[in-house]
NUPA-345257 format. One line per field, with one value per residue: x, y, z of N, C-alpha, C in turn; residue number from 1; residue in one letter. Coordinates in pm, 1 decimal. Example, Ala and Ser with C-alpha at 12.3 -4.5 7.8 and 13.67 -1.06 7.14 Angstrom:
2
nc1 <- 1319.0, 1285.0
nc2 <- -569.0, -225.0
nc3 <- 780.0, 708.0
cac1 <- 1230.0, 1367.0
cac2 <- -450.0, -106.0
cac3 <- 780.0, 714.0
cc1 <- 1320.0, 1290.0
cc2 <- -330.0, 3.0
cc3 <- 780.0, 787.0
pos <- 1, 2
code <- A, S
//
This chain:
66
nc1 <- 10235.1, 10258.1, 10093.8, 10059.0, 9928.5, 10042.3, 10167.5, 9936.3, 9793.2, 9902.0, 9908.8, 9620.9, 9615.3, 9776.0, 10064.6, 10425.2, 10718.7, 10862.9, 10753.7, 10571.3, 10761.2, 10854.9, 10681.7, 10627.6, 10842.8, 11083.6, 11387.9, 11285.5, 11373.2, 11326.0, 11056.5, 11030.6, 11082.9, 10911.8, 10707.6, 10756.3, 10756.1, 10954.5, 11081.0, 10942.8, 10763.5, 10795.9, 10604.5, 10580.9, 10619.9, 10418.3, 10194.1, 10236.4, 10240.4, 9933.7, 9828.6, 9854.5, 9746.8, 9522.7, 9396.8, 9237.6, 9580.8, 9495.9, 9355.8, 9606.7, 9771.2, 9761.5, 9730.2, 9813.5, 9737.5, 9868.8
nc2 <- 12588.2, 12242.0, 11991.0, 11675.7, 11331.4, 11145.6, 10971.8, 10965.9, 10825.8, 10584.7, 10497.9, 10422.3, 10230.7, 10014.1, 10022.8, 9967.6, 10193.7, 10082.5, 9892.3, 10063.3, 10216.2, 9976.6, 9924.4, 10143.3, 10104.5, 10313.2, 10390.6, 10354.3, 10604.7, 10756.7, 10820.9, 10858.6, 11109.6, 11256.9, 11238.5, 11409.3, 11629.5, 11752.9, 11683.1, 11706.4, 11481.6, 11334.0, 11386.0, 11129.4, 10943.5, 11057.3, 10963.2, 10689.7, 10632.3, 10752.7, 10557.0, 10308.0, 10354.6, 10317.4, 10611.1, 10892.0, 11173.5, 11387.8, 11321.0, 11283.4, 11431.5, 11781.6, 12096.4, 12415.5, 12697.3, 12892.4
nc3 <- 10072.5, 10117.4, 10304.1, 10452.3, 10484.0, 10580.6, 10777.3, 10916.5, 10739.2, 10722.6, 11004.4, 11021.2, 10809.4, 10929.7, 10924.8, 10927.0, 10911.7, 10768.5, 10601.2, 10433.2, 10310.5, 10153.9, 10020.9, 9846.0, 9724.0, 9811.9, 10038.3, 10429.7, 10552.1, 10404.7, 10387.2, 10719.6, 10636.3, 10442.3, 10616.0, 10818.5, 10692.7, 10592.9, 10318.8, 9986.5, 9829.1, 9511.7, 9202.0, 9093.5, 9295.3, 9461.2, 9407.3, 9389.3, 9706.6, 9767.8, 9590.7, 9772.1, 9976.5, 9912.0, 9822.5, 9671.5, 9525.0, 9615.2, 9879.8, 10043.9, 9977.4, 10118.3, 10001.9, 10118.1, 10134.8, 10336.1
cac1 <- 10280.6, 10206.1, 10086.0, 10026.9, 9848.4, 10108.4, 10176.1, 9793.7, 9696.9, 10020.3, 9873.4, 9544.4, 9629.9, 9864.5, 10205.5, 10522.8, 10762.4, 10923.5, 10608.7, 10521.4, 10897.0, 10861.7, 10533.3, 10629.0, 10996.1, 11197.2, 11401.7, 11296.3, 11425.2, 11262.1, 10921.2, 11037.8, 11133.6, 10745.8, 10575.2, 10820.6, 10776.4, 11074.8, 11103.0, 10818.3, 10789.3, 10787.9, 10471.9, 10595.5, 10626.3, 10292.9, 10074.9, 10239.3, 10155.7, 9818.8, 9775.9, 9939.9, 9612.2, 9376.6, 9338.8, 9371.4, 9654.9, 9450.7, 9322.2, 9687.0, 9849.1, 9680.7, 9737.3, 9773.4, 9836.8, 9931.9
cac2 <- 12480.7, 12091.5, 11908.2, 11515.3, 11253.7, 11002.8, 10927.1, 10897.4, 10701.3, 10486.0, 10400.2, 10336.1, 10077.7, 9918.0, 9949.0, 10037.8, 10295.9, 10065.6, 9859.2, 10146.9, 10170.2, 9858.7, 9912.9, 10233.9, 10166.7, 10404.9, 10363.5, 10404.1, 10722.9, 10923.9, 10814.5, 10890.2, 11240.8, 11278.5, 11213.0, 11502.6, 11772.1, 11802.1, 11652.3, 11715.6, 11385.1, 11378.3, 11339.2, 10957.8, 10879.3, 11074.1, 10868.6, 10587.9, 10643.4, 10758.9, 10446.8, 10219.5, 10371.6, 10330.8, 10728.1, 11011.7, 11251.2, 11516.5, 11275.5, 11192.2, 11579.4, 11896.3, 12213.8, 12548.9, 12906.5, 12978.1
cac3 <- 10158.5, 10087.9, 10414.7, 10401.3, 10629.9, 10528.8, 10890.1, 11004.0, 10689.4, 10746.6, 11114.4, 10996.4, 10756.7, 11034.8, 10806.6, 10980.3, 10821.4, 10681.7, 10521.0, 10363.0, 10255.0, 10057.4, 9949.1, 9750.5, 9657.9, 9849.2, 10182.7, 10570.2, 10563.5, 10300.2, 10454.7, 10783.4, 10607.1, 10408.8, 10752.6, 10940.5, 10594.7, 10532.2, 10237.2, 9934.3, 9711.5, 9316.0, 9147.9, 9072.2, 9442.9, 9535.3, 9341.6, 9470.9, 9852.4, 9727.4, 9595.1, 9870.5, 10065.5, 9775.7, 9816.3, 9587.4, 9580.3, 9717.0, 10029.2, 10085.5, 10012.4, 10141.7, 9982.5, 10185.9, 10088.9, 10487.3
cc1 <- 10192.3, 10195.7, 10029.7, 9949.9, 9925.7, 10134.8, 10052.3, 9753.7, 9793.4, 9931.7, 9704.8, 9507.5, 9726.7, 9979.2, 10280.2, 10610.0, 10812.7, 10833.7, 10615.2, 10670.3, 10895.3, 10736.9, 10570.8, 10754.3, 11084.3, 11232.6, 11260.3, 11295.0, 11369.2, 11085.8, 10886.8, 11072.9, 11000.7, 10728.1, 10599.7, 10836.4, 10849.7, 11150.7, 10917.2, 10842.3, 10753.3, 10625.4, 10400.1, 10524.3, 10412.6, 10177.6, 10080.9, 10209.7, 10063.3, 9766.1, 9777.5, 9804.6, 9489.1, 9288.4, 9379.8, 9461.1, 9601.2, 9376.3, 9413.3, 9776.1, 9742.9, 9770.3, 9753.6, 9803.9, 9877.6, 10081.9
cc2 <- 12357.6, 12055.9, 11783.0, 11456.9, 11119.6, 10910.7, 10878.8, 10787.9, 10592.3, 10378.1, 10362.9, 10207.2, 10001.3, 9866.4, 10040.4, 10121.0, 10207.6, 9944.2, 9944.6, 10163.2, 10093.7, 9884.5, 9997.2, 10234.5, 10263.0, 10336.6, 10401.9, 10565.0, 10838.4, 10903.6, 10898.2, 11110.9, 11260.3, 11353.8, 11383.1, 11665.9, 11818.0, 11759.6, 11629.8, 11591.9, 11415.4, 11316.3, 11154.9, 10913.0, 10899.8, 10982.1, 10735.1, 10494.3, 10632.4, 10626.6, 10353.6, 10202.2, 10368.6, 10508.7, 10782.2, 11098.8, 11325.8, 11471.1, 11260.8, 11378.5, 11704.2, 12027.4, 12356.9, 12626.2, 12946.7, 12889.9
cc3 <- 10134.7, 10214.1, 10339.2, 10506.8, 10569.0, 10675.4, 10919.9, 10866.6, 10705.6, 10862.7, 11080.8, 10928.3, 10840.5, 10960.8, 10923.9, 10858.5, 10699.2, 10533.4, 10411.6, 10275.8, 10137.5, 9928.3, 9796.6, 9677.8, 9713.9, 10005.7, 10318.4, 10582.0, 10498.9, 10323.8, 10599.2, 10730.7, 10521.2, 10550.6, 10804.9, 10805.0, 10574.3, 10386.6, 10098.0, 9837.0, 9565.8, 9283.9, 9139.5, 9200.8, 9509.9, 9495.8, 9373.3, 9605.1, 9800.5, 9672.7, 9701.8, 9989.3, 10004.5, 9825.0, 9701.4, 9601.0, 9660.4, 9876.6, 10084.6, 10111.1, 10010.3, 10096.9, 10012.9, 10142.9, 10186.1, 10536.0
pos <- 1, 2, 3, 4, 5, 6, 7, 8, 9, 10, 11, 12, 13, 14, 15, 16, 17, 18, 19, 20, 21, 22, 23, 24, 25, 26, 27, 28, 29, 30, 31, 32, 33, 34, 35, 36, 37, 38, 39, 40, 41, 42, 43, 44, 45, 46, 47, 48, 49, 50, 51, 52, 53, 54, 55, 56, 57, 58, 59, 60, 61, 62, 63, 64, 65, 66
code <- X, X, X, X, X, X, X, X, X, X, X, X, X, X, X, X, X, X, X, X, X, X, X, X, X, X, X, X, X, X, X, X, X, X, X, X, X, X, X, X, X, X, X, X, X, X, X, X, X, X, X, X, X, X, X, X, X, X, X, X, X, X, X, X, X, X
//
């Protein structure tokens, strides 16, 4: 299982969904669908967030075996 902190690093840089939206190239919707895990992004995209927050993937997606 992939978890993210796309939501908390979202509100710490003070972007709305749809900010972040723009930022990375994709709708509203598939952000709002990250945040809520229901949707896992492509490698492209992840690196994109990850940047967007000047983090790396692995500060941005967490890893679990549970």
């Amino acid at each position: 299982m992939i978890k993210n902190q796309v939501r908390k690093l979202r509100k710490e840089h003070q972007y709305s969904q749809k900010q972040l939206a723009d930022i990375v190239h994709v709708s509203r919707q598939t952000i709002i669908s990250i945040e809520s895990g229901r949707y896992q992004p492509s490698l492209d995209l992840s690196f994109r967030l990850a940047r967007a927050f000047n983090k790396t993937i692995e500060e941005v997606f967490i890893y679990s075996s549970k």
